[in-house]
C-alpha positions in Angstrom: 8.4 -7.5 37.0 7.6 -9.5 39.7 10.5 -11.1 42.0 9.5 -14.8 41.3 9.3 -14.2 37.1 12.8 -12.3 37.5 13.9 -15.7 39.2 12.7 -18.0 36.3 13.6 -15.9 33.6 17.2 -15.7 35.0 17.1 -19.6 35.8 15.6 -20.2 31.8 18.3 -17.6 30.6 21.4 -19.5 32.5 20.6 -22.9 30.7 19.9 -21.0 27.5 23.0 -22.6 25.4 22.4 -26.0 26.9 19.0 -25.7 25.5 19.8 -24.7 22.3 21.9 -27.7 22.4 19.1 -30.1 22.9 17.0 -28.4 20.0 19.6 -28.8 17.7 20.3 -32.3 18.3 16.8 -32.8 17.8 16.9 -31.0 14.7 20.1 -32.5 13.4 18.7 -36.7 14.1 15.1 -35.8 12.7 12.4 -39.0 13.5 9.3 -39.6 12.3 6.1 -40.4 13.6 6.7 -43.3 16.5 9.9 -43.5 16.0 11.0 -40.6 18.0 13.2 -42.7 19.7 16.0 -40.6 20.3 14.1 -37.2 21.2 11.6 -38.6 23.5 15.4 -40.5 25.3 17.0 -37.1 25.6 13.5 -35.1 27.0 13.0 -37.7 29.7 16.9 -38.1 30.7 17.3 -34.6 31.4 13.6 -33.9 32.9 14.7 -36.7 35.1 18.1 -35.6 36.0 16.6 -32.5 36.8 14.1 -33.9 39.8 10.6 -35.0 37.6 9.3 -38.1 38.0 9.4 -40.1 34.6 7.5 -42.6 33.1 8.6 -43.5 29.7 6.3 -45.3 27.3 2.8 -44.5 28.1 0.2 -47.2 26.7 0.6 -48.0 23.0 2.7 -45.4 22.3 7.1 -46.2 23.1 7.9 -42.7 22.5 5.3 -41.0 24.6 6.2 -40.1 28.4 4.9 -38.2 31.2 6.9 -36.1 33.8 5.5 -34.7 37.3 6.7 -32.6 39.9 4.3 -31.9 43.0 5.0 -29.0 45.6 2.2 -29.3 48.3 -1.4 -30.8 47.6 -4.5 -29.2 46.6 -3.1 -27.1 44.1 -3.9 -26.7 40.3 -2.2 -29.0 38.2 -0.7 -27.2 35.3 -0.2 -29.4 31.5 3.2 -28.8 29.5 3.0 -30.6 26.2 5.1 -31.0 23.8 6.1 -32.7 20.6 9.4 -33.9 18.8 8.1 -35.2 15.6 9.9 -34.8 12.0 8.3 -34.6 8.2 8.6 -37.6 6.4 11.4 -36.4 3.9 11.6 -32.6 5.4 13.2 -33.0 8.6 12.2 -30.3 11.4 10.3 -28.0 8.4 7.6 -27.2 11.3 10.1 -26.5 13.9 8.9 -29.1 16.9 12.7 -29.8 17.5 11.8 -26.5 20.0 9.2 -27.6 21.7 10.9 -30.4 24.3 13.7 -27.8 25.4 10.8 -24.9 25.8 8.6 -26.9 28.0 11.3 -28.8 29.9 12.9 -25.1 30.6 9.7 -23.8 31.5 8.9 -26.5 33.7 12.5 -26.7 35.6 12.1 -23.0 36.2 8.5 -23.1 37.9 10.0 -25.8 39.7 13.2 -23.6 41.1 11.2 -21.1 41.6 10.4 -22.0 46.0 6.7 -20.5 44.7 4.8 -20.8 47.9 1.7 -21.7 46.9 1.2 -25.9 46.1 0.9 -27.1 42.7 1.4 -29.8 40.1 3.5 -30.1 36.9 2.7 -32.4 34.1 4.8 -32.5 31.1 3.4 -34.5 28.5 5.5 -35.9 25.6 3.4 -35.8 22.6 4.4 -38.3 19.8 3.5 -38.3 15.7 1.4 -35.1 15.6 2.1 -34.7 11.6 1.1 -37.9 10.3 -0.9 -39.9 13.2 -2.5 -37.3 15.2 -0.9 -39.0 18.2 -2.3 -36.6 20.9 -6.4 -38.6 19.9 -4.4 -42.1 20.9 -3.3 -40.8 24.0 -7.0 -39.7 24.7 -8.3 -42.6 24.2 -5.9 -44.4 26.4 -6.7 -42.2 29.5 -4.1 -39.6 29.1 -4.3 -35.7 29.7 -7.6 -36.3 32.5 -5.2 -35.0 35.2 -4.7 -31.4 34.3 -6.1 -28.5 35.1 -5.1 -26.4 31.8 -2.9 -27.4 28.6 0.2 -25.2 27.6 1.9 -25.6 24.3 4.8 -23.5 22.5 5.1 -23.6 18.5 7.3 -21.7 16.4 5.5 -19.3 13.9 5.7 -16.0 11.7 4.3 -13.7 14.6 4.0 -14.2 18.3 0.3 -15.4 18.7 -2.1 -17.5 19.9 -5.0 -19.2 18.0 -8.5 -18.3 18.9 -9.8 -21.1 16.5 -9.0 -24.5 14.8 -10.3 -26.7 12.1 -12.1 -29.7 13.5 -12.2 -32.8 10.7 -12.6 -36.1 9.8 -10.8 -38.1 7.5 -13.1 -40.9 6.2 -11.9 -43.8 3.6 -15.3 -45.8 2.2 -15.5 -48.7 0.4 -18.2 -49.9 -1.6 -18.7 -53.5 -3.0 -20.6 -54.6 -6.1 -20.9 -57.9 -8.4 -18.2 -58.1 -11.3 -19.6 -58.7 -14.5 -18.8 -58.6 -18.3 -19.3 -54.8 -19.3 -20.3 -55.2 -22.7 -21.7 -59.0 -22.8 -23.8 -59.2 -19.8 -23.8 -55.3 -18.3 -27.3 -56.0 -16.8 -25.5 -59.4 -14.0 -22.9 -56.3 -12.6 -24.0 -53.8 -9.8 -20.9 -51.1 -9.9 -19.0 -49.9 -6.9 -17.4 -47.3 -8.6 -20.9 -45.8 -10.0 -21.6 -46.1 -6.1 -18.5 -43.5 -5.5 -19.4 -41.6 -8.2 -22.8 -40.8 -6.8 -21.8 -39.9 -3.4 -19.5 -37.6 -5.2 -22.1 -36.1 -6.9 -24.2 -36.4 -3.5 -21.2 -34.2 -1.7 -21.9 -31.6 -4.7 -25.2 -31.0 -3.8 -24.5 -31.2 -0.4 -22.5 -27.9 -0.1 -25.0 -25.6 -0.8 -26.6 -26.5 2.2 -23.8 -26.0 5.0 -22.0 -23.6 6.5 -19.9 -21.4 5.0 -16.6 -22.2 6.8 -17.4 -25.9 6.0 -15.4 -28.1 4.2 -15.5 -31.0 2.3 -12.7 -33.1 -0.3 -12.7 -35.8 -2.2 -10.9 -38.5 -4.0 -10.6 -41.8 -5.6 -8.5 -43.3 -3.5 -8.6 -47.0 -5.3 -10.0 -48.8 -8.7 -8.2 -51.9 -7.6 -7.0 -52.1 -11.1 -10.0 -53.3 -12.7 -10.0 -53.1 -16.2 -12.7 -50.6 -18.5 -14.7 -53.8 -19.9 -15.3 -55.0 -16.4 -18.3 -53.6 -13.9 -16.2 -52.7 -10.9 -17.0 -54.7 -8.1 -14.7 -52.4 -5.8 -13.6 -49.2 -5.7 -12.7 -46.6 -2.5 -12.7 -43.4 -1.9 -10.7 -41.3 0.6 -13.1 -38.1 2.4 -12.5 -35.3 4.3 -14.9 -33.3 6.1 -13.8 -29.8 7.9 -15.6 -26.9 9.9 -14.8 -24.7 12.4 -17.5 -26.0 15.2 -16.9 -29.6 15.9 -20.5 -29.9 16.5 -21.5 -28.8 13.5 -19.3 -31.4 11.6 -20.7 -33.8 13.6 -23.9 -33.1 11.7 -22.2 -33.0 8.4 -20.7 -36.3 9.2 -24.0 -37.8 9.6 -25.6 -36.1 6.4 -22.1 -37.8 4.9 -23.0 -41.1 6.0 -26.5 -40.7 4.6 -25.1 -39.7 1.0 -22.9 -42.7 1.6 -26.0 -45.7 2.1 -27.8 -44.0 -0.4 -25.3 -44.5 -3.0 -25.1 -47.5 -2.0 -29.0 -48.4 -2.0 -29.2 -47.0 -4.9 -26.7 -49.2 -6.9 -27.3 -52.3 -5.1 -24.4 -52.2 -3.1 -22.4 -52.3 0.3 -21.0 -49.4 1.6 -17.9 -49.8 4.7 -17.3 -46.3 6.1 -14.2 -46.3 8.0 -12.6 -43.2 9.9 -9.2 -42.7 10.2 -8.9 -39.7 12.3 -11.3 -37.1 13.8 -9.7 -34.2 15.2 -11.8 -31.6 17.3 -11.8 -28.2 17.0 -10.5 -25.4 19.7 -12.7 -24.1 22.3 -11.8 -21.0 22.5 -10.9 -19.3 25.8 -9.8 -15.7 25.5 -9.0 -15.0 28.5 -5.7 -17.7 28.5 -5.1 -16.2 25.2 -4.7 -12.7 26.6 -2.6 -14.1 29.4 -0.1 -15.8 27.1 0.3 -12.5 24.9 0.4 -10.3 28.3 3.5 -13.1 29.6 4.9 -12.4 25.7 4.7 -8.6 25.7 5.9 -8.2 29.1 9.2 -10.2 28.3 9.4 -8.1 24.6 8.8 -11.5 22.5 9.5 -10.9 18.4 6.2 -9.3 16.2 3.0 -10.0 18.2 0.1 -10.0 16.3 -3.5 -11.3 16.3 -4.6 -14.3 15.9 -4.4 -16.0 12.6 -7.1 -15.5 10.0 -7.2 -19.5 8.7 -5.4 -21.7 11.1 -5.3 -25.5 10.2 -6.2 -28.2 12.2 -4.3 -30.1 14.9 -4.4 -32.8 17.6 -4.1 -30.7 20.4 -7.8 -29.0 20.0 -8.9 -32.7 21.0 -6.7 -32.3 24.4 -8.4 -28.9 24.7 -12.1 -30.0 24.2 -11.6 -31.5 27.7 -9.8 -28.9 29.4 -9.2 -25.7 28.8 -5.6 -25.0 26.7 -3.8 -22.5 24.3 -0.4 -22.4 22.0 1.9 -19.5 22.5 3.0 -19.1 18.8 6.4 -17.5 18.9 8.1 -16.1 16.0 11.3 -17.2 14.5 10.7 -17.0 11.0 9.8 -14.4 8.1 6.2 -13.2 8.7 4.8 -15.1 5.4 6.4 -18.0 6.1 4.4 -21.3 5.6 4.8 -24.3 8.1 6.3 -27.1 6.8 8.5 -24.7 4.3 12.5 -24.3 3.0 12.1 -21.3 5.9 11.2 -23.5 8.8 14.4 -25.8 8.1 16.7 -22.7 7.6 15.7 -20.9 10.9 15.6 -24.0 12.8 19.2 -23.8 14.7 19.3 -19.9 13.2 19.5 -17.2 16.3 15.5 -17.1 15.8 14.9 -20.6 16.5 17.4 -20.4 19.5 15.6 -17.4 20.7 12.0 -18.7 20.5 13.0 -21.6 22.9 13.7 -19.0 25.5 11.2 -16.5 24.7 8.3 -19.5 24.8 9.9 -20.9 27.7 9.5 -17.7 29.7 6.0 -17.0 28.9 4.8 -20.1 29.9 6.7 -20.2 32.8 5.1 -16.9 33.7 1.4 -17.6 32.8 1.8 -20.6 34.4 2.9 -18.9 37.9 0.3 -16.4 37.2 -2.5 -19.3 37.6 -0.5 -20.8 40.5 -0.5 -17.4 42.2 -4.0 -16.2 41.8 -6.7 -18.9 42.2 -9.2 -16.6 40.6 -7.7 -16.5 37.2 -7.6 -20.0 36.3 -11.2 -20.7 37.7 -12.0 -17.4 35.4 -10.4 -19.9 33.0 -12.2 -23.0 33.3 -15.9 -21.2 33.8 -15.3 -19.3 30.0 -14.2 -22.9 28.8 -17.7 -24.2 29.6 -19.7 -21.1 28.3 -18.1 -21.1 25.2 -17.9 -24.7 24.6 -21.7 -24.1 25.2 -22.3 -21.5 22.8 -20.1 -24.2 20.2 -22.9 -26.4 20.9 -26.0 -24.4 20.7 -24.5 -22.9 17.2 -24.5 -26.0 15.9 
């Protein structure tokens, strides 16, 4: 192995219990979205006791920050995000309690690592990922535009990364009639929930005529209590559209919108379409990928495997539609394990959990000093990034 991964795997291994200690208070006072309060408090104090600059709060969000460490100029600036957030009512069931000590240890060991080459650290702290897609807000408030390449670490069944994600919207819509008397004057009403119901029936028809890997769900979100004997005047349904190729949900989300008006233009109503999250899906870039798993099987990390078959969807694929980014999925639980499960909570502070702080830690460490080192690679990186976000668009 070379002399300066040696060095940062000895200086991750020395502060090994001190991280476990940090993930397991994290674990053990579990916060939900925006409220991370006390994990974002204990990431920045140490980060900042340790020689990053810290800025706490970043726009809207309290419990966002950003750390930065700069050796020399010029040199590529490498992202380290990480989140902290809990499950409403489940605690630390997708294990992000070990995400802030794995970054902060990977970062703290690039950083003591007298690489002589110049370069930039930027450890983003990633608020409400489960419930508010925090990473989008941050986005749109200018964050993430001064990196080169995003790193993540998530726990997982098998040591992986992702080669895909789900992009989606989640869409409410609310259409608006004229009340009337159902049985004494039918003919005076113009119904909102018929309006709903056709767009339904719309989405139906609609499926034949998309991609396979599309998807699209439905609901009745609200009858606003309306009785039967009354024509509804308002009714709302909640939507959500998925596909693997953002651009091609872009063109479902327009077809969407045309089911939408003409539900409404046929039942001589209005129609508000509102979005309440649109999360893009991951560019791949292979060769980051195979430089994660090379970092992972080169420091023996737990059941590598391919990449998953049917991956979800997540905030971070809107961070890496911008630059170019992976997850090194690290395993600490049984290999069927679902996220968000009774196994998640139970390997959490287990010897797993503890262990894929340190083994995610390294390999980021490692693939990070691999782009520092050789300028090549990461502009290999950046140039696959724009082919293949390309070939995304000309699919579509």
């Amino acid at each position: 192995m070379d002399e300066i991964k040696s060095l940062m795997d000895q200086s991750i291994d020395n502060i090994r219990e001190e991280l476990w200690a940090l993930g397991d208070s994290i674990y053990d006072n579990p916060e939900v979205a925006l409220h991370e309060v006390f994990a974002s408090t204990l990431l920045e104090d140490w980060l900042e006791q340790h020689g990053f600059n810290v800025t706490r709060g970043l726009g809207t969000m309290s419990t966002a920050f950003r750390a930065t460490y700069e050796n020399g100029a010029g040199g590529p600036s490498i992202g380290l995000l990480c989140e902290y957030d809990a499950l409403p009512g489940l605690g630390h069931a997708c294990g992000h309690h070990l995400q802030g000590p794995c970054i902060i240890a990977a970062a703290n060991a690039i950083k003591e690592a007298n690489i002589d080459k110049p370069y930039k650290l930027v450890i983003y702290g990633t608020p409400a990922e489960e419930n508010l897609a925090g990473k989008i807000t941050m986005l749109e408030e200018g964050c993430f535009r001064d990196i080169d390449v995003a790193l993540m670490m998530h726990g997982s069944p098998t040591t992986t990364c992702d080669i895909k994600s789900m992009a989606n919207y989640h869409i409410d819509v609310v259409f608006e009639g004229k009340s009337s008397h159902a049985a004494i004057n039918p003919d005076k009403g113009r119904s909102a929930l018929d309006a709903l119901l056709l767009t339904f029936q719309g989405i139906e028809f609609l499926r034949e005529h998309v991609p396979e890997d599309s998807r699209m769900h439905y609901t009745v979100a609200d009858t606003y209590n309306i009785p039967a004997n009354v024509v509804p005047d308002k009714a709302k349904g909640s939507f959500i559209l998925r596909s693997f190729n953002m651009y091609t949900l872009e063109n479902i989300f327009s077809r969407f919108e045309r089911i939408v008006h003409g539900a409404a233009e046929m039942t001589e109503t209005t129609a508000t379409i509102k979005v309440q999250s649109h999360m893009a899906a991951k560019i791949p870039v292979l060769s980051l990928n195979k430089l994660l798993i090379d970092c992972a099987e080169e420091i023996g990390a737990p059941r590598i495997s391919g990449p998953r078959k049917k991956p979800g969807s997540t905030d971070f694929a809107n961070v890496m539609e911008i630059v170019p980014g992976s997850c090194i999925r690290v395993a600490f639980v049984p290999e069927n394990a679902a996220s968000h499960s009774q196994e998640f909570l139970a390997n959490g502070k287990a010897e797993t959990g503890h262990n894929a702080i340190i083994y995610g830690a390294k390999v980021l460490a490692n693939a990070a000093y691999e782009m520092i080192k050789d300028d090549s690679l990461l502009a290999e990186i950046k140039d696959e990034f724009i082919r293949n976000k390309n070939k995304m668009k000309e699919e579509a």
